[in-house]
Residue frames as qw, qx, qy, qz and C-alpha x, y, z in Angstrom:
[[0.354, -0.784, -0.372, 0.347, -56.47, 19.39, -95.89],
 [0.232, -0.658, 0.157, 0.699, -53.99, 21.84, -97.32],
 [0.559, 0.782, 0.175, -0.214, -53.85, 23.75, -100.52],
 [0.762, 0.298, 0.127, 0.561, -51.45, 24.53, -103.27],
 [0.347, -0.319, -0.217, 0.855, -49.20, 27.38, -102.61],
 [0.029, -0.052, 0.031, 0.998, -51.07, 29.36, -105.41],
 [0.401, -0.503, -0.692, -0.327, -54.31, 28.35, -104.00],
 [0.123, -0.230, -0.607, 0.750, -53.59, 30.23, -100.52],
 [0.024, -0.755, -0.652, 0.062, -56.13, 32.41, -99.37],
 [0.229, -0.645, 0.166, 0.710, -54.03, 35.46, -99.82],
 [0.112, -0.008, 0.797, 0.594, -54.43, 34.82, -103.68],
 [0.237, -0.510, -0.701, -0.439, -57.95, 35.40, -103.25],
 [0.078, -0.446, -0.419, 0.787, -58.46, 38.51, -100.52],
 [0.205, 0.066, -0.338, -0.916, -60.09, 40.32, -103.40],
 [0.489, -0.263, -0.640, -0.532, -62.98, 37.89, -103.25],
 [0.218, -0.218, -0.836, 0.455, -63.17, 37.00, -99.45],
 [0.211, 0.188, 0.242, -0.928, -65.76, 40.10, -98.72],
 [0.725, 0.000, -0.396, -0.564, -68.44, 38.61, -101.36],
 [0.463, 0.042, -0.883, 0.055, -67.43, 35.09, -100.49],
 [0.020, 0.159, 0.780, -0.605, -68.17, 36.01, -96.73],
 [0.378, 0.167, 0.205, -0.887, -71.45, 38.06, -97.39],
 [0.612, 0.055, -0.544, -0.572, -72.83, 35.14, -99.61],
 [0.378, -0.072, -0.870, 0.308, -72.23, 32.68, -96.47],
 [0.016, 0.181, 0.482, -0.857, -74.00, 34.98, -94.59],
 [0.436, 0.258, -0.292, -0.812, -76.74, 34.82, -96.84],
 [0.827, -0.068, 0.528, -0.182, -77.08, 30.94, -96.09],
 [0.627, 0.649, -0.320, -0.287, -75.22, 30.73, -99.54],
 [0.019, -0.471, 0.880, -0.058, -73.14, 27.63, -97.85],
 [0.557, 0.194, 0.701, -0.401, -76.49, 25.57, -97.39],
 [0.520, 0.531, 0.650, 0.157, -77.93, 26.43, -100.48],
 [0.349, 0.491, 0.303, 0.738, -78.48, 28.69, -103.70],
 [0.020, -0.650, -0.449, 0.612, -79.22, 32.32, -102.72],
 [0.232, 0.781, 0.579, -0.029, -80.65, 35.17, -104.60],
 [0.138, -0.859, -0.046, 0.491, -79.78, 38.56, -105.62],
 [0.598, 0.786, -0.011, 0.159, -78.76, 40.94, -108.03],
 [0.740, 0.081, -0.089, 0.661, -75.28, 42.10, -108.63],
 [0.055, 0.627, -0.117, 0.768, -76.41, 45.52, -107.56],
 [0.732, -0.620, -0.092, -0.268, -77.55, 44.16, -103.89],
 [0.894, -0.209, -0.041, 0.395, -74.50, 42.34, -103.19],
 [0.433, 0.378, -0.035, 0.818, -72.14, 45.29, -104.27],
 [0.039, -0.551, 0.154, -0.819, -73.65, 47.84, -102.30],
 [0.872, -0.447, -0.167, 0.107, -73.85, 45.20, -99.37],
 [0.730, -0.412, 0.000, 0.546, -70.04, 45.02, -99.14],
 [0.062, 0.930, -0.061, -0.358, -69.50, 48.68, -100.69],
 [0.355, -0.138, 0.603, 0.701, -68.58, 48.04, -104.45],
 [0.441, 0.327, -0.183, -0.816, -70.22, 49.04, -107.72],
 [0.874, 0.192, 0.205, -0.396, -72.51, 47.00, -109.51],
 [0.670, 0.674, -0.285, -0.127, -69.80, 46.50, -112.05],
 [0.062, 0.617, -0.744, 0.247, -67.24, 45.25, -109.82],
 [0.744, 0.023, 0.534, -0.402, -69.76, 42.77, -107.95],
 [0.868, 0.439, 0.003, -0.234, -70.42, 41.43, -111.72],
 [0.211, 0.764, -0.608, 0.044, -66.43, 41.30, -112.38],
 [0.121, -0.467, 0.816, -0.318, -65.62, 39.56, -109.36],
 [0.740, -0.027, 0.486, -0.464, -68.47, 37.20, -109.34],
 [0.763, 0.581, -0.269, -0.093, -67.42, 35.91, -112.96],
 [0.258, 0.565, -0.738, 0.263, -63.63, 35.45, -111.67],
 [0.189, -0.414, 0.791, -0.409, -64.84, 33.56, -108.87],
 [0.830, 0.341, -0.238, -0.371, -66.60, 31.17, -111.27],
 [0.421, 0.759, -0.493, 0.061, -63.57, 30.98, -112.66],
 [0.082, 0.436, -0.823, 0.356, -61.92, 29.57, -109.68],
 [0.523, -0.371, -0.757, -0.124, -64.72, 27.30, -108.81],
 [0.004, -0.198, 0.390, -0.899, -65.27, 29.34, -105.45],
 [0.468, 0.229, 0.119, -0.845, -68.79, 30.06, -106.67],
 [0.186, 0.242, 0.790, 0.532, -71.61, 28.18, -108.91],
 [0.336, 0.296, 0.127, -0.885, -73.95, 30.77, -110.38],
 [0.216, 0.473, 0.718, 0.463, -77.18, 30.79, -112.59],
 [0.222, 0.086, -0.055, -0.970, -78.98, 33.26, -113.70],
 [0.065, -0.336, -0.768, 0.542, -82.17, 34.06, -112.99],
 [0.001, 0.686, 0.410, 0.602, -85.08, 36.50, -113.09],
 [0.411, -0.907, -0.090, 0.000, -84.50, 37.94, -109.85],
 [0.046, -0.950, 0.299, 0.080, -80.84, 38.06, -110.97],
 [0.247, 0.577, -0.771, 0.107, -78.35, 35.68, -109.57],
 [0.941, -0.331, -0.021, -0.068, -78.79, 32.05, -107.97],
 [0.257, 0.648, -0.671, 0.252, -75.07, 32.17, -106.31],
 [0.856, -0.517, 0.010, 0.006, -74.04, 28.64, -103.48],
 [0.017, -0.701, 0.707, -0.089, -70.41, 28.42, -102.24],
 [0.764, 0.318, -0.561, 0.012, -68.51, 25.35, -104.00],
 [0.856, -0.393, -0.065, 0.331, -66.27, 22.88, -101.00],
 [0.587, 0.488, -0.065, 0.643, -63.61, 24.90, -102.77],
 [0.070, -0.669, -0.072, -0.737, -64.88, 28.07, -101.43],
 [0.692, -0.681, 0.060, -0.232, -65.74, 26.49, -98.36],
 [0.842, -0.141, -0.016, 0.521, -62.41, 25.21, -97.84],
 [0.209, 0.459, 0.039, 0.863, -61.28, 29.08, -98.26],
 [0.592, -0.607, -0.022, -0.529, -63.52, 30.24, -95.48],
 [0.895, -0.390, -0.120, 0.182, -62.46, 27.41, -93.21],
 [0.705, 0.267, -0.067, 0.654, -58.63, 28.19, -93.90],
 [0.158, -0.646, -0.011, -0.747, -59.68, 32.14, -92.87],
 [0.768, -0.506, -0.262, -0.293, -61.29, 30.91, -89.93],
 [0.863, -0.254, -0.236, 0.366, -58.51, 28.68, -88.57],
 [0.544, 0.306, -0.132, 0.770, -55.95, 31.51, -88.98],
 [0.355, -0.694, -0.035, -0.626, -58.39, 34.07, -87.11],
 [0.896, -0.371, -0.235, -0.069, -59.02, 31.66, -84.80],
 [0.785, -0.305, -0.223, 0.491, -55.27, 30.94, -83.50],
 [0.148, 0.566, -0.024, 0.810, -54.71, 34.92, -83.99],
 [0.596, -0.363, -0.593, -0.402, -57.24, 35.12, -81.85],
 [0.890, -0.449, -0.067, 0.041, -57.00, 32.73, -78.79],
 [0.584, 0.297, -0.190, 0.732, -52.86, 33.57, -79.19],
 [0.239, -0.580, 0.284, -0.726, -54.08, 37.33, -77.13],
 [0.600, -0.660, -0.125, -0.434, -55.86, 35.59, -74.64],
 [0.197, -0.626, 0.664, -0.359, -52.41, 34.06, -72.85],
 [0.301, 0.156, -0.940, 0.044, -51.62, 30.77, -71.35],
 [0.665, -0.379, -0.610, -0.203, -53.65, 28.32, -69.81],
 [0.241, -0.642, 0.355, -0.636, -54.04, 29.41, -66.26],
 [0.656, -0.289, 0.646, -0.263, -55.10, 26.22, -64.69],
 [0.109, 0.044, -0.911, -0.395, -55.49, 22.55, -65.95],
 [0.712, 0.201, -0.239, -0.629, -57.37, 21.49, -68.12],
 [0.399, -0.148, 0.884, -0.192, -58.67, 17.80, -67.28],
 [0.528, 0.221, -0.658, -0.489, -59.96, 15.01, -69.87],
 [0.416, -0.062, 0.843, -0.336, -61.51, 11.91, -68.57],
 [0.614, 0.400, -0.335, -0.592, -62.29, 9.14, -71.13],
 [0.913, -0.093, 0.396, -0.025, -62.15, 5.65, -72.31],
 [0.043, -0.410, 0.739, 0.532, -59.35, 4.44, -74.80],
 [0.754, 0.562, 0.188, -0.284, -60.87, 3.17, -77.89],
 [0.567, -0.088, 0.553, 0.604, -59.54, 2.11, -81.41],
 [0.443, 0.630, 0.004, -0.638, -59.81, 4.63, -83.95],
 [0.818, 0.533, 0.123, -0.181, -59.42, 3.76, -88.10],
 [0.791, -0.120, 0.305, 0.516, -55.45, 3.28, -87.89],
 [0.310, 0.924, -0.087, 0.205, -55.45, 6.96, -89.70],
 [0.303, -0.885, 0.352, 0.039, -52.93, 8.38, -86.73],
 [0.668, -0.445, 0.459, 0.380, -49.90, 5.64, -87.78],
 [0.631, 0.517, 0.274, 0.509, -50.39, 6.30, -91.37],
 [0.049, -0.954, -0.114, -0.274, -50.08, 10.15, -90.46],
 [0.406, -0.859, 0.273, 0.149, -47.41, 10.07, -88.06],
 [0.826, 0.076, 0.414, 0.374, -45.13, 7.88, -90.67],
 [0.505, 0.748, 0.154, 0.401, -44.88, 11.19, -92.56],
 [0.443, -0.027, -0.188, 0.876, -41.47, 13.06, -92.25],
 [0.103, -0.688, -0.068, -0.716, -43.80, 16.49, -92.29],
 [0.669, -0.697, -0.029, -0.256, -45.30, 15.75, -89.09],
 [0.904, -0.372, -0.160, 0.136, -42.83, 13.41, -87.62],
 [0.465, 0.630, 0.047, 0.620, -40.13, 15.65, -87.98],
 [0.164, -0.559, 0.155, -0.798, -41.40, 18.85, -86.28],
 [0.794, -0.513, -0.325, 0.005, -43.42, 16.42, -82.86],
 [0.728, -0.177, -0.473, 0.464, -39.70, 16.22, -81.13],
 [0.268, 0.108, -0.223, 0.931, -38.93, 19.94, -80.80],
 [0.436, -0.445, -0.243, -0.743, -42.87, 20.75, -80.12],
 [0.485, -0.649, 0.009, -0.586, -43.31, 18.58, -77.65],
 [0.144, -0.666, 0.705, -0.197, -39.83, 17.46, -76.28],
 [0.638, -0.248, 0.729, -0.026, -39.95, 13.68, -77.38],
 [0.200, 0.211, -0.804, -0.518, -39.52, 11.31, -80.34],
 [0.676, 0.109, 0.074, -0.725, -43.35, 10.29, -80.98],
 [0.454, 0.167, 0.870, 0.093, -44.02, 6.20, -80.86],
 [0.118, 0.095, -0.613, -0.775, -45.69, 5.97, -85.05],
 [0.191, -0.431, -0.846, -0.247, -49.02, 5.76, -83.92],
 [0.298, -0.438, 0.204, -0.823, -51.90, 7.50, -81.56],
 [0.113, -0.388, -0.862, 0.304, -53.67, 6.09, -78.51],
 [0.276, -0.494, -0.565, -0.600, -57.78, 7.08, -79.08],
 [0.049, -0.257, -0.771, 0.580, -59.19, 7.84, -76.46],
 [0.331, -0.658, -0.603, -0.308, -63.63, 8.82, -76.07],
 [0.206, -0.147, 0.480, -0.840, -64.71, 11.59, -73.57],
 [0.150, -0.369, -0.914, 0.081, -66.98, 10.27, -71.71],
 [0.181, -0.655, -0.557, 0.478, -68.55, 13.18, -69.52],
 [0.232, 0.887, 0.242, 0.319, -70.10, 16.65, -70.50],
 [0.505, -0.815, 0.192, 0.211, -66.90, 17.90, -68.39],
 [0.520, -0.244, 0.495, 0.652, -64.35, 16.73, -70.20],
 [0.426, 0.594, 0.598, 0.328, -66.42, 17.99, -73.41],
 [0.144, -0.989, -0.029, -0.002, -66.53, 21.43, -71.90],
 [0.572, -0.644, 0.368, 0.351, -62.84, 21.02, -71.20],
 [0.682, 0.258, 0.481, 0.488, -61.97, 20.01, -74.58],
 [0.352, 0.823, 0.315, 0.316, -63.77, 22.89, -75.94],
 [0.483, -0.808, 0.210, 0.263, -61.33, 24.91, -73.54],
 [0.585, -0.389, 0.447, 0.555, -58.38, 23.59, -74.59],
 [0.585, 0.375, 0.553, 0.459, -59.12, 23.97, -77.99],
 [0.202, 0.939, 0.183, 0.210, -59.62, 27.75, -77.53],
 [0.427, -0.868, 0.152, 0.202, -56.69, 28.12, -75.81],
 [0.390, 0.774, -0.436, -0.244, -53.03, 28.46, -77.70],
 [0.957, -0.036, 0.280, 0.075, -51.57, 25.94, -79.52],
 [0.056, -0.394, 0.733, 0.552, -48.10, 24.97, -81.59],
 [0.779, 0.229, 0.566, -0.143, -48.86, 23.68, -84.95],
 [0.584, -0.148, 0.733, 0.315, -47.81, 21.97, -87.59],
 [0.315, 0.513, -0.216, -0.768, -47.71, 23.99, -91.08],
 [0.895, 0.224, 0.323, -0.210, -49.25, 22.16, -94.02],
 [0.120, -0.568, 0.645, 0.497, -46.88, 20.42, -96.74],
 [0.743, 0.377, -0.328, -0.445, -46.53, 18.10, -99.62],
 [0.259, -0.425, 0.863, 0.080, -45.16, 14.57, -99.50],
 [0.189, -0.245, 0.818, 0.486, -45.55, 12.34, -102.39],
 [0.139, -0.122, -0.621, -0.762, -47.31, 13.96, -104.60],
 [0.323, -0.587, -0.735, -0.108, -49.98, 14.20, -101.83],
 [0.081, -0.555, 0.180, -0.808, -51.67, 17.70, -99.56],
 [0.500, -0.339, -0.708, 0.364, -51.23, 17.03, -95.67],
 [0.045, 0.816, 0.153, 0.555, -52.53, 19.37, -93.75],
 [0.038, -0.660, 0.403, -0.633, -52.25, 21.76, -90.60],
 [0.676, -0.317, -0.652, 0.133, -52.19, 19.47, -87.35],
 [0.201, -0.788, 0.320, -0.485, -52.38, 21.58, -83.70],
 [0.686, -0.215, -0.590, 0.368, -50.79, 20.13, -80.70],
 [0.533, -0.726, 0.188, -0.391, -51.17, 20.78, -76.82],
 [0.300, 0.242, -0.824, 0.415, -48.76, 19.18, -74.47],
 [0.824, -0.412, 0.058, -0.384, -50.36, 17.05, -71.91],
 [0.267, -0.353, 0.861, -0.251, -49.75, 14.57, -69.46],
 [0.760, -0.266, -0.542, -0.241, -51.53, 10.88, -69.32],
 [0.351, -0.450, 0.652, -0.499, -52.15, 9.80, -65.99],
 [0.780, -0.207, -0.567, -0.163, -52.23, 6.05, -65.51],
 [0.728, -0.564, -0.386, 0.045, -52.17, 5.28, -61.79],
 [0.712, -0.485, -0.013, 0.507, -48.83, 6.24, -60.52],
 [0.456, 0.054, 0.487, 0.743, -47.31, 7.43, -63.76],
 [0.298, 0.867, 0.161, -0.366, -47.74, 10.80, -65.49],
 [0.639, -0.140, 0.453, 0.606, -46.62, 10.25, -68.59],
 [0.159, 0.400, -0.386, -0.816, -45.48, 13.13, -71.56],
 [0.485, 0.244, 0.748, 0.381, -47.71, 13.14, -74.32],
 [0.012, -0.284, 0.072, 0.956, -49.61, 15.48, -76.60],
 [0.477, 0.667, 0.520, -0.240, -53.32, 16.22, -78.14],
 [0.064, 0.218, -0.438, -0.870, -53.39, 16.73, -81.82],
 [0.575, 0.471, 0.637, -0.205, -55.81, 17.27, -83.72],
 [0.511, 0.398, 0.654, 0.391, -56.39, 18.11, -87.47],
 [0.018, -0.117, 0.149, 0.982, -57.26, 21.23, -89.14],
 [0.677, -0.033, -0.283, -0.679, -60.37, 19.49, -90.47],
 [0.098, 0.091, -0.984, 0.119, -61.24, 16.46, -88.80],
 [0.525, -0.393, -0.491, -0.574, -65.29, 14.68, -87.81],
 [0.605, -0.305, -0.655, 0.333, -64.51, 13.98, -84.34],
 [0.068, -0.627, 0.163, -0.759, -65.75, 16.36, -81.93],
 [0.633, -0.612, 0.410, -0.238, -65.44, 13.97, -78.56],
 [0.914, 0.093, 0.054, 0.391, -62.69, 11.29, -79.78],
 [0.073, -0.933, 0.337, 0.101, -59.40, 12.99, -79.09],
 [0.928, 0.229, -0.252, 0.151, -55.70, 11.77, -80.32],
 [0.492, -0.814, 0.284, 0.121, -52.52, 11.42, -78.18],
 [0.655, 0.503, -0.521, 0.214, -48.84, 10.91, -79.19],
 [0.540, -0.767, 0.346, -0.022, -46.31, 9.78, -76.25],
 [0.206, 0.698, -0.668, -0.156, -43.01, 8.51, -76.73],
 [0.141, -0.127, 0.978, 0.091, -44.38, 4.95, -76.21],
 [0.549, -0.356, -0.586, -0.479, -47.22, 2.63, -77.01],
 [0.156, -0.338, 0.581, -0.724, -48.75, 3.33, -74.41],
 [0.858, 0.007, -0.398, -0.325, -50.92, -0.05, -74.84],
 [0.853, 0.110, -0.453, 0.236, -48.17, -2.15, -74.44],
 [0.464, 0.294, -0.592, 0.590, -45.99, -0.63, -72.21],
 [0.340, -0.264, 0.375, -0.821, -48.72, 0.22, -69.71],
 [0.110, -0.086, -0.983, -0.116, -50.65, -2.69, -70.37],
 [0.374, 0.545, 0.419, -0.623, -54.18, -1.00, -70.78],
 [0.297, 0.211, 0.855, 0.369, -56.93, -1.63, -73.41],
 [0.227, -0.268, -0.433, -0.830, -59.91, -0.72, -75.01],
 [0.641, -0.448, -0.581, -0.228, -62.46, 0.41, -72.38],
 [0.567, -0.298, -0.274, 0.717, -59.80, 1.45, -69.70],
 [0.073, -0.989, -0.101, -0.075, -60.69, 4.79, -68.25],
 [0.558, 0.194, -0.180, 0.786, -57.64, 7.30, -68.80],
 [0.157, -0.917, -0.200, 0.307, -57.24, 11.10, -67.43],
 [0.544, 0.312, 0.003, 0.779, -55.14, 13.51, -69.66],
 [0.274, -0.855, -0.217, 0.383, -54.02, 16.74, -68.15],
 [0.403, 0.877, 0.015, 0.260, -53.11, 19.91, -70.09],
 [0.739, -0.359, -0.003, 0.570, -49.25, 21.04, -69.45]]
């Protein structure tokens, strides 16, 4: 999920204008067309610069070109699209950062599930596990409880929370491997009586878009004594 330091995207602002205008061009789906004098006097450069920069960002795998007879056949690489994402995310919490705290709660309503045993390999790593207490004021149990939305409410709600601001967790190395950015929201679980601390992370890149993950300072399996199938409620804090 995360890059090498001299892979940021700051290391490659000179190319982001093409990069974007070729996405826009459907150049993330597939080849697109065009000369090097269309595309330059798209994002106001000269032909010669367009050619320059399109060569360098070969170079860096960004890009894969052929030539043509109508010019260029340019498609952004995973590379490139991992550069665009990275842009994104940083807009993104720029962003939703103006628009202020959550004004009301925000309510989840799901089933607990078992996800793929990722979240205890992940939380075993000093990056994350580290930074969790002072973010969200407990020592994280080394695992997540899964939980499924169930309802096109809580889906809508998700997408809420997810625009609203978050702390998170910078990427790092740790042995000789790239972890990436993780956000977190403080929430509550609510099991009958009990509202207990916990918190929603989620990835920087991740394939779930209704499977959410929680941390709390226990297993909250065991020590609540709920399974797979048990309807929870989390509540934004």
């Amino acid at each position: 999920m995360a890059t090498e330091k001299n892979e940021k995207y700051i290391g490659f602002s000179d190319y982001l204008n093409l990069l974007i205008q070729i996405g826009k061009m459907g150049g993330t789906r597939r080849p697109i067309s065009c000369t090097t004098r269309e595309l330059g006097k798209i994002v106001g450069i000269s032909q010669q610069s367009t050619s320059r920069k399109l060569t360098k960002m070969e170079n860096y795998d960004l890009i894969v070109r052929n030539y043509t007879q109508r010019g260029n056949s340019i498609k952004i690489t995973s590379k490139g699209m991992t550069l665009l994402e990275s842009v994104f995310t940083d807009l993104w919490m720029i962003l939703v950062s103006e628009r202020g705290e959550i004004e009301e709660e925000i309510i989840l309503r799901g089933k607990i599930c078992t996800g793929m045993g990722e979240g205890a390999y992940y939380m075993s790593r000093k990056g994350y596990r580290n930074r969790f207490p002072t973010m969200v004021g407990f020592i994280p149990y080394p695992g997540t409880l899964n939980v499924q939305l169930l309802e096109e409410t809580s889906f809508k709600n998700f997408e809420r929370l997810q625009r609203s601001p978050a702390s998170f967790i910078k990427e790092f190395m740790e042995d000789n491997r790239k972890f990436g950015r993780v956000f977190v929201w403080p929430t509550f679980i609510l099991l009958g009586d009990n509202k207990i601390p916990s918190a929603l992370i989620r990835p920087d890149r991740t394939h779930h878009n209704n499977q959410i993950e929680l941390i709390a300072k226990e297993n909250i399996k065991d020590t609540y004594n709920v399974k797979d199938g048990d309807i929870i409620e989390v509540v934004s804090r």
